[in-house]
LUMDOPA-543631 format. One record per atom (N, C-alpha, C): atom name; x, z, y. Coordinates in steps of 0.02 Angstrom, whole numbers, padded with zeros to 5 digits. Example, Ala and Ser with C-alpha at 12.3 -4.5 7.8 and 13.67 -1.06 7.14 Angstrom:
2
ATOM	at	X	Z	Y
ATOM	N	00660	00390	-00284
ATOM	CA	00615	00390	-00225
ATOM	C	00660	00390	-00165
ATOM	N	00642	00354	-00112
ATOM	CA	00684	00357	-00053
ATOM	C	00645	00394	00002
% end
This chain:
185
ATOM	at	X	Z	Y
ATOM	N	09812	08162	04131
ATOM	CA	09816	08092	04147
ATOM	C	09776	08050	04096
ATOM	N	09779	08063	04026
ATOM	CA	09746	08028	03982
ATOM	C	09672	08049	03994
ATOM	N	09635	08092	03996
ATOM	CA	09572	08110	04039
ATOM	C	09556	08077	04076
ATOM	N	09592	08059	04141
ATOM	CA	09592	08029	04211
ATOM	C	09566	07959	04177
ATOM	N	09599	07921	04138
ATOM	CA	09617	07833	04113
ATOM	C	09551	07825	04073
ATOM	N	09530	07887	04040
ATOM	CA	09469	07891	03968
ATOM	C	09435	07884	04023
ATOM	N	09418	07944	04072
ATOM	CA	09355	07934	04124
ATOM	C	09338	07870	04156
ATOM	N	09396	07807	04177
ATOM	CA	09387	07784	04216
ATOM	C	09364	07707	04171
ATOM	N	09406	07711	04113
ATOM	CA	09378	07670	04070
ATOM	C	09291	07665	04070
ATOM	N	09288	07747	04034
ATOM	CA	09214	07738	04010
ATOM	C	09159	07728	04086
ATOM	N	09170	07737	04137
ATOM	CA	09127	07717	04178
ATOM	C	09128	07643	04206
ATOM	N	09175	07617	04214
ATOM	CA	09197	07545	04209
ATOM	C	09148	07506	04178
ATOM	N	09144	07543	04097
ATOM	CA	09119	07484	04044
ATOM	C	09051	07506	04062
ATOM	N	09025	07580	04072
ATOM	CA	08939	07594	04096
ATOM	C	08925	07525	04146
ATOM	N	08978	07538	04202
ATOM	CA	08947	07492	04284
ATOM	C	08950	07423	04251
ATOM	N	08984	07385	04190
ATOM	CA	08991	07313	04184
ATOM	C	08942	07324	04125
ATOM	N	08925	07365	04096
ATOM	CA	08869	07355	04026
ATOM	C	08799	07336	04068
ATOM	N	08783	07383	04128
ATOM	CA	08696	07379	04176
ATOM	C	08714	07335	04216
ATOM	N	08771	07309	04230
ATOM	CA	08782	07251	04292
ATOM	C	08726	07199	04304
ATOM	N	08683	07169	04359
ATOM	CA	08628	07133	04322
ATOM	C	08671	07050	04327
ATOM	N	08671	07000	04282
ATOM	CA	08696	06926	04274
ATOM	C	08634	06886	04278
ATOM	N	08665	06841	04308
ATOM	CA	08619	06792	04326
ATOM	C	08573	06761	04232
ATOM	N	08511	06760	04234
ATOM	CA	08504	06766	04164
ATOM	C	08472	06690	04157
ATOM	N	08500	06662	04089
ATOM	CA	08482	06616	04049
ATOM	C	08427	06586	04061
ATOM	N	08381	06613	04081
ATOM	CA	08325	06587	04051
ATOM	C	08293	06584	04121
ATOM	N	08267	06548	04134
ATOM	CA	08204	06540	04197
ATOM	C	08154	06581	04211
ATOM	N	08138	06588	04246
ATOM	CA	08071	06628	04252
ATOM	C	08007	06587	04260
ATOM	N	07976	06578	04208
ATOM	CA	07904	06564	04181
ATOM	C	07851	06613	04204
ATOM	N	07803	06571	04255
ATOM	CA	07737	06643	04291
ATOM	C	07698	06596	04239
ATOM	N	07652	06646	04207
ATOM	CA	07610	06617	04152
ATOM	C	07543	06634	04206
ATOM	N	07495	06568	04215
ATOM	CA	07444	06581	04236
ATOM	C	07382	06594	04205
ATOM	N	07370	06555	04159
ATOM	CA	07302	06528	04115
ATOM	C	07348	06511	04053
ATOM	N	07326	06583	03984
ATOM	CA	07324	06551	03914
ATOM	C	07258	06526	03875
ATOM	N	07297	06484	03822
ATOM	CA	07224	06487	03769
ATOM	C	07260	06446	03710
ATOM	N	07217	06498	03659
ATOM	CA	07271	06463	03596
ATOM	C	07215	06464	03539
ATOM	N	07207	06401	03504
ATOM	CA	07141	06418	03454
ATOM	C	07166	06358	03391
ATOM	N	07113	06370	03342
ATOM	CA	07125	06312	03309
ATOM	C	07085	06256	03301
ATOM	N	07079	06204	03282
ATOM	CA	07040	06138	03317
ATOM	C	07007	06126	03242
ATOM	N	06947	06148	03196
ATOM	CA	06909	06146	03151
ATOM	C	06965	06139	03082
ATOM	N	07030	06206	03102
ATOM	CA	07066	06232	03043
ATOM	C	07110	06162	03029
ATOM	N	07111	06107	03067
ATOM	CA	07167	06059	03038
ATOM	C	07213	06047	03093
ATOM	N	07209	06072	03152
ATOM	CA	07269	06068	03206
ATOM	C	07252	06143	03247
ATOM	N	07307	06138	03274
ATOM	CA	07320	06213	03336
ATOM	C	07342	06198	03381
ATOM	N	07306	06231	03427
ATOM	CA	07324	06200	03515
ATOM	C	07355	06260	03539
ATOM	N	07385	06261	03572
ATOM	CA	07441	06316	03617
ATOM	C	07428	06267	03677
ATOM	N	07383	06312	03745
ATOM	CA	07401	06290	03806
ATOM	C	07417	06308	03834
ATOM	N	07446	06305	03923
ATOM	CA	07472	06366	03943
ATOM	C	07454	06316	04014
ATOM	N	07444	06348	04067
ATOM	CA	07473	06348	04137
ATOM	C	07497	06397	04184
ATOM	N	07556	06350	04190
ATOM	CA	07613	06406	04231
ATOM	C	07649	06387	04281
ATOM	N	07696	06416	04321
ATOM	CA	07728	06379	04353
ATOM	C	07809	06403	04357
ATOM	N	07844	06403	04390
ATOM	CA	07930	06420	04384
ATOM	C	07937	06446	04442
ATOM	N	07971	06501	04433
ATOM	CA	07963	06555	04506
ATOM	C	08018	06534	04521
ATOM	N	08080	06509	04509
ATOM	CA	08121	06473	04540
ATOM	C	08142	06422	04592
ATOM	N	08067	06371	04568
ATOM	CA	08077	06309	04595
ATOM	C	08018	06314	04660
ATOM	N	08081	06261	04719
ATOM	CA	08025	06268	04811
ATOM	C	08062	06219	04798
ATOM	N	07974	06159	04818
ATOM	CA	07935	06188	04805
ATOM	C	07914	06188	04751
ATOM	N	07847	06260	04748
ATOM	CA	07826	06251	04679
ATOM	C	07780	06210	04662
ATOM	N	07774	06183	04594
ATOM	CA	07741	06161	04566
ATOM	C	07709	06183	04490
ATOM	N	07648	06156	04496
ATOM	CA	07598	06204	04417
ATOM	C	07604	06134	04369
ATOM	N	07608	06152	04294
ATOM	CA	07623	06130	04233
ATOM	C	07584	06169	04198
ATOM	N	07563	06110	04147
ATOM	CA	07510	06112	04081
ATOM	C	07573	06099	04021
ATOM	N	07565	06162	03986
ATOM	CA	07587	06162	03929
ATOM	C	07566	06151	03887
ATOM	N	07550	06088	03855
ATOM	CA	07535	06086	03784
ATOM	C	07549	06100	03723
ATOM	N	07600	06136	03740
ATOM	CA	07645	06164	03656
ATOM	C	07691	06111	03626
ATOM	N	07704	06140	03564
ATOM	CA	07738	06102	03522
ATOM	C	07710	06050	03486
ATOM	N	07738	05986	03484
ATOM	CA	07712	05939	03447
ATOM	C	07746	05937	03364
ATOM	N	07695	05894	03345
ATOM	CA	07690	05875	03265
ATOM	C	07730	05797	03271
ATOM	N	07761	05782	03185
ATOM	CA	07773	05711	03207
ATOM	C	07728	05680	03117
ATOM	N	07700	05629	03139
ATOM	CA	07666	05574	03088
ATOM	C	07622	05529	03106
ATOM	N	07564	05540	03070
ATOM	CA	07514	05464	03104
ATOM	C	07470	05484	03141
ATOM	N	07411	05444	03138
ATOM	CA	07356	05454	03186
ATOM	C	07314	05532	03149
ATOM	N	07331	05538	03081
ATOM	CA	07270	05582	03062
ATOM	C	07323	05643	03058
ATOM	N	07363	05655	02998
ATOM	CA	07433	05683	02978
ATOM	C	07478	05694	03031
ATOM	N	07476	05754	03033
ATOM	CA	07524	05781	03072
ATOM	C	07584	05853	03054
ATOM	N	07646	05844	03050
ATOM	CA	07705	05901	03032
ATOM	C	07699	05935	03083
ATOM	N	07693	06010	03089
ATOM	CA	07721	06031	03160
ATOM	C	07789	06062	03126
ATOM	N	07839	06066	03148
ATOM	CA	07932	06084	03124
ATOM	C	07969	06081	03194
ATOM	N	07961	06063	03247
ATOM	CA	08000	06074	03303
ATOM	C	07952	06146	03325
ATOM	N	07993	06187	03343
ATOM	CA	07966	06256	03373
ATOM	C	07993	06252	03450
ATOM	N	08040	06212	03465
ATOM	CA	08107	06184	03522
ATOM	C	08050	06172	03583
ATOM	N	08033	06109	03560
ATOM	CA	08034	06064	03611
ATOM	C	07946	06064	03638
ATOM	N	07944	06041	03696
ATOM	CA	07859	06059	03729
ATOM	C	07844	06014	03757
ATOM	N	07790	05977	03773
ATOM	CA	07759	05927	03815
ATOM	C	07726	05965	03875
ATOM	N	07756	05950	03938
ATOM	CA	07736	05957	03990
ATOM	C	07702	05919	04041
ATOM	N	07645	05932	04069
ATOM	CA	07615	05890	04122
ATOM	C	07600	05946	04178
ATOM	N	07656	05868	04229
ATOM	CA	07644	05926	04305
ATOM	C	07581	05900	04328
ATOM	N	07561	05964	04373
ATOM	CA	07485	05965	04380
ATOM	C	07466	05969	04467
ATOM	N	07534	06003	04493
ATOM	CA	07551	05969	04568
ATOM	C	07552	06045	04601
ATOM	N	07576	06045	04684
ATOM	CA	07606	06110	04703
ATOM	C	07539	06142	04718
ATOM	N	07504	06149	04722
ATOM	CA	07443	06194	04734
ATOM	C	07399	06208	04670
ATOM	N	07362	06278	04673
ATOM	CA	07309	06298	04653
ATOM	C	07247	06229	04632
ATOM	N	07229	06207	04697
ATOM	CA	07183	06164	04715
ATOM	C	07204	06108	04674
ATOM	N	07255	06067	04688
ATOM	CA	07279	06023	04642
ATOM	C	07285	06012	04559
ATOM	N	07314	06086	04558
ATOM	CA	07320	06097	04475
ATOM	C	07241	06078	04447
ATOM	N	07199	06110	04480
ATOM	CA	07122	06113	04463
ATOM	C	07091	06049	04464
ATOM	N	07122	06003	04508
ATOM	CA	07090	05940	04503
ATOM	C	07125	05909	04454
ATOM	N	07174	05921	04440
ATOM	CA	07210	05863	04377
ATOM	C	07179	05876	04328
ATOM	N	07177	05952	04309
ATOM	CA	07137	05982	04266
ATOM	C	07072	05954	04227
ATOM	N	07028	05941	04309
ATOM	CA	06975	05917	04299
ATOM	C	06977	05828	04303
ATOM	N	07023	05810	04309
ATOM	CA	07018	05741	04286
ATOM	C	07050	05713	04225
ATOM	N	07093	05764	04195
ATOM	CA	07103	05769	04103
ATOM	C	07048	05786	04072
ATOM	N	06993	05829	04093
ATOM	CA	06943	05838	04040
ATOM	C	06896	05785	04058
ATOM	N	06908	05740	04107
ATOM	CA	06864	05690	04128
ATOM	C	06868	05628	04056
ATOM	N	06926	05632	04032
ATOM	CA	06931	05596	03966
ATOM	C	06899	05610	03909
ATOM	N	06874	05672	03921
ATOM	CA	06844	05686	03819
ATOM	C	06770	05658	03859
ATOM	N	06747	05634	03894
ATOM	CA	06681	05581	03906
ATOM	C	06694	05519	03887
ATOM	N	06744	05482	03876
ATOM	CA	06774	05425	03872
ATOM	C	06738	05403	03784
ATOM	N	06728	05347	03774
ATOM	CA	06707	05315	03714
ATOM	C	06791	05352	03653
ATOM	N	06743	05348	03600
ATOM	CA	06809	05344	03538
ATOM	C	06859	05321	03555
ATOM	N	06923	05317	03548
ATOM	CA	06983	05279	03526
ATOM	C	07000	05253	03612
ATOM	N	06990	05278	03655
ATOM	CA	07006	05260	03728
ATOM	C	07056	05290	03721
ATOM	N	07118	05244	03760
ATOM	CA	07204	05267	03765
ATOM	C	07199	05273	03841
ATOM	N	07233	05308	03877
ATOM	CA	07256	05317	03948
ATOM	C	07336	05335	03939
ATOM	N	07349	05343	04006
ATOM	CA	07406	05365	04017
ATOM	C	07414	05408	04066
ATOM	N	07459	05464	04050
ATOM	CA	07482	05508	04120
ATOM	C	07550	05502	04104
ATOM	N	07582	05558	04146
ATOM	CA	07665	05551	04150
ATOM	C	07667	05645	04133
ATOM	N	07728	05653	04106
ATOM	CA	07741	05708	04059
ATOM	C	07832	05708	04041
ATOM	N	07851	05770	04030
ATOM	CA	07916	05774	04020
ATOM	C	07898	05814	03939
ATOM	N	07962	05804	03892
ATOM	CA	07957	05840	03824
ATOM	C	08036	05868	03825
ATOM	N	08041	05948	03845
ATOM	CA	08097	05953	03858
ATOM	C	08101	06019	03811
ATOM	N	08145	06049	03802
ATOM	CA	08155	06122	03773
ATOM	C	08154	06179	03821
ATOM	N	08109	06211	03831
ATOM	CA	08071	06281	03845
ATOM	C	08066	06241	03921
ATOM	N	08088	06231	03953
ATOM	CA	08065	06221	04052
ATOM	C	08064	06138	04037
ATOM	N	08003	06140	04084
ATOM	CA	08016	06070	04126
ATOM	C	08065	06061	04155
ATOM	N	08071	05984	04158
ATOM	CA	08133	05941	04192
ATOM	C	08109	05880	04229
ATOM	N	08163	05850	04263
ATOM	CA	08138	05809	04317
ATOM	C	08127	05733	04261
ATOM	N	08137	05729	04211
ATOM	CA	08142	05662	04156
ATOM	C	08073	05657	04159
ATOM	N	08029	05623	04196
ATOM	CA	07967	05626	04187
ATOM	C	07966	05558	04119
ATOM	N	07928	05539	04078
ATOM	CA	07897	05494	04007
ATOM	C	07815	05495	04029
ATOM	N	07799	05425	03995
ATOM	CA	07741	05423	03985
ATOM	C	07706	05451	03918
ATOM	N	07663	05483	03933
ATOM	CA	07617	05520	03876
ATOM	C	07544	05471	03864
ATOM	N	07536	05454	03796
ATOM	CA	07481	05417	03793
ATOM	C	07417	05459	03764
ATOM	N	07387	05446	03798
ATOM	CA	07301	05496	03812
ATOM	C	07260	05457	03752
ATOM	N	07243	05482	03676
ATOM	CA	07196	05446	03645
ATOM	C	07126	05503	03653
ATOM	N	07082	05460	03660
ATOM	CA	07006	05505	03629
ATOM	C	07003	05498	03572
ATOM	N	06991	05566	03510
ATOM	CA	06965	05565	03455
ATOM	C	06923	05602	03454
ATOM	N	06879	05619	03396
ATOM	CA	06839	05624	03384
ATOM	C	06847	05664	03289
ATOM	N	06819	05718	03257
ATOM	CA	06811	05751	03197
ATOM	C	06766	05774	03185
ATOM	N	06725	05744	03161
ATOM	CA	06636	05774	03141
ATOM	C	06626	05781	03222
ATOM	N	06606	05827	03250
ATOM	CA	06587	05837	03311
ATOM	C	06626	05885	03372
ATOM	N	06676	05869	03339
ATOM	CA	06746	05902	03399
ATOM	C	06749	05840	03430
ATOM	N	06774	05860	03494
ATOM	CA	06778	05812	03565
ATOM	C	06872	05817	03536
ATOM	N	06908	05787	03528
ATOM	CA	07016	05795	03544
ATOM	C	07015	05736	03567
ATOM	N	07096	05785	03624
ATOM	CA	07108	05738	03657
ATOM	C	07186	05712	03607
ATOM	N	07208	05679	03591
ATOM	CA	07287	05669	03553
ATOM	C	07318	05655	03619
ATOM	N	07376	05686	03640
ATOM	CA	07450	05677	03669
ATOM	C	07493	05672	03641
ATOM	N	07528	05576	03636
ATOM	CA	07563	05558	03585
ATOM	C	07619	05541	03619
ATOM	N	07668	05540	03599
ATOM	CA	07741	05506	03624
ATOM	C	07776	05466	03584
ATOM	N	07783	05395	03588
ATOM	CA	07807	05360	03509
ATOM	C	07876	05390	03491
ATOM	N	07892	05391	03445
ATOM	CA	07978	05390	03404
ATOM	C	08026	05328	03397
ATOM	N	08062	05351	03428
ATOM	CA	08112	05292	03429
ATOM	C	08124	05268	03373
ATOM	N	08125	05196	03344
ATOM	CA	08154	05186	03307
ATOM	C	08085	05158	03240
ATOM	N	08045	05199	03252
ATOM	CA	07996	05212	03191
ATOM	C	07937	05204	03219
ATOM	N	07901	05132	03209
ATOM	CA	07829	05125	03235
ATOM	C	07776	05151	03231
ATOM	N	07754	05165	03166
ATOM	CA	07686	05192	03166
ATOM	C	07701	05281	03164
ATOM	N	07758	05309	03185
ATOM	CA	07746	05375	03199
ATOM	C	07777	05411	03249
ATOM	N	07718	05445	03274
ATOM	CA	07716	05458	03337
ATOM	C	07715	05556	03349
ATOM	N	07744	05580	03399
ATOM	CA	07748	05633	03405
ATOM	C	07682	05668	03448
ATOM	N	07632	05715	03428
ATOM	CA	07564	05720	03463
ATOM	C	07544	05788	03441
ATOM	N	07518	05799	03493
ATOM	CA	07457	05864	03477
ATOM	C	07386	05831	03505
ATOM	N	07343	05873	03464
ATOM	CA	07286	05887	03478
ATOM	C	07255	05948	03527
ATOM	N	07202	05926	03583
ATOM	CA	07183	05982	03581
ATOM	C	07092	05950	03617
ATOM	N	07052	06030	03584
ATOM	CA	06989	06026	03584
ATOM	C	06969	06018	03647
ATOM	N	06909	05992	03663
ATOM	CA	06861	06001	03726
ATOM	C	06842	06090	03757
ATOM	N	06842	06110	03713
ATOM	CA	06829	06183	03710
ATOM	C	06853	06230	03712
ATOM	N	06938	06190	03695
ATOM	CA	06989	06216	03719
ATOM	C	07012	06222	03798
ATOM	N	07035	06141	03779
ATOM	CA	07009	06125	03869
ATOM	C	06985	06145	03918
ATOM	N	06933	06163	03886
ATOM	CA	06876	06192	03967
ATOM	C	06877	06263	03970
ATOM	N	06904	06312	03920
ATOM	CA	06918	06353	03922
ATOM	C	06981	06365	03977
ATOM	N	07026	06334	03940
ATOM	CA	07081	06338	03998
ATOM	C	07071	06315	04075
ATOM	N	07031	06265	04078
ATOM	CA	07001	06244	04162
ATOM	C	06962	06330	04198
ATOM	N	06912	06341	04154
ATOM	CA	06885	06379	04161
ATOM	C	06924	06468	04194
ATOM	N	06994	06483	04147
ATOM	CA	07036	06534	04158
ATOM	C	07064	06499	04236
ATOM	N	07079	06458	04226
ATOM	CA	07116	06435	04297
ATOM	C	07104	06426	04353
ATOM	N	07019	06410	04351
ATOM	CA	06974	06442	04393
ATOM	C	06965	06493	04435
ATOM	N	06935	06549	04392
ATOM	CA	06955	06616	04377
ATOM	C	06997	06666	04421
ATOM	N	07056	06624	04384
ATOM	CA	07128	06638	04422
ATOM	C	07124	06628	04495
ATOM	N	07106	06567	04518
ATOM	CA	07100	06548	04589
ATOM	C	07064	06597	04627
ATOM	N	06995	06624	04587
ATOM	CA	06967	06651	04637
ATOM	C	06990	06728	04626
ATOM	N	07033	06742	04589
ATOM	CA	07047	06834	04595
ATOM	C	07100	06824	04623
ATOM	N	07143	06769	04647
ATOM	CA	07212	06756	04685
ATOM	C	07187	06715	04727
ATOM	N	07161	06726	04796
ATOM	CA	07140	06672	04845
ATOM	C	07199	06652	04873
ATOM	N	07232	06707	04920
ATOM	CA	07280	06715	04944
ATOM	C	07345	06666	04894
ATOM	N	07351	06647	04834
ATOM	CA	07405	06604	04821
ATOM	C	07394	06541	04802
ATOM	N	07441	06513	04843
ATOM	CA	07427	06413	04847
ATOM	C	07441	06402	04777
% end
């Protein structure tokens, strides 16, 4: 009998140890990376992906983690939190937003725009924020700054940088992507 109770135990805890649970974390399809550094004084982490979860779907530009300080100075210390820009439910779409973000590093010096963007921890969310688009400029790097002000505290603002070269690299993979995946919207 104590045999019988041991056996039935230990297979019990096998079938509930491999059981599969609904898991934590989302599922992230990574489409297009690129990760470089912007003339050794900032680092861009990009990503486009989309959420195999969500119908319908929609594609998102990851810009990574932001820094917080001024226009030049920047901390990076949040590892958390990510700036997201949706880029819309298609292939085709993603590619044109794409190509009308790098339509900004043509823009004169110090040109601000605006898109709309969520800064959430690891997935996008429906909280869409406005993200302010500056053109800069470093010896002869094209950056674009994606800033988000701080509550509370005026002149500092939460932002990354990222290169033209970066940029078009990532347009370029996403491209790419389209044409070795015809078949997916």
């Amino acid at each position: 009998m104590k045999r019988l109770i041991t056996t039935i135990a230990l297979v019990s805890i096998a079938i509930l140890a491999f059981a599969q649970k609904p898991s934590v974390f989302r599922p992230r399809i990574e489409v297009a990376t690129v990760e470089a550094d912007v003339d050794g004084a900032f680092t861009s982490s990009l990503e486009v992906f989309y959420m195999n979860d969500e119908n319908p779907r929609t594609y998102y530009l990851s810009l990574g983690n932001l820094g917080i300080g001024g226009d030049i100075i920047q901390f990076d210390f949040d590892p958390l939190y990510e700036l997201f820009i949706p880029l819309g439910g298609t292939l085709e779409e993603a590619i044109a937003k794409m190509e009308e973000i790098r339509d900004l590093y043509k823009q004169p010096r110090h040109a601000e725009n605006e898109l709309v963007g969520c800064f959430t921890v690891a997935y996008p969310s429906e909280n869409l924020v406005p993200v302010k688009v500056t053109r800069r400029q470093i010896l002869t790097t094209r950056i674009l700054e994606f800033s988000l002000p701080v509550e509370g505290t005026k002149p500092l603002v939460r932002a990354t940088h990222i290169s033209r070269s970066d940029f078009v690299s990532m347009l370029t993979s996403l491209k790419l992507y389209k044409k070795i995946h015809p078949k997916e919207k």
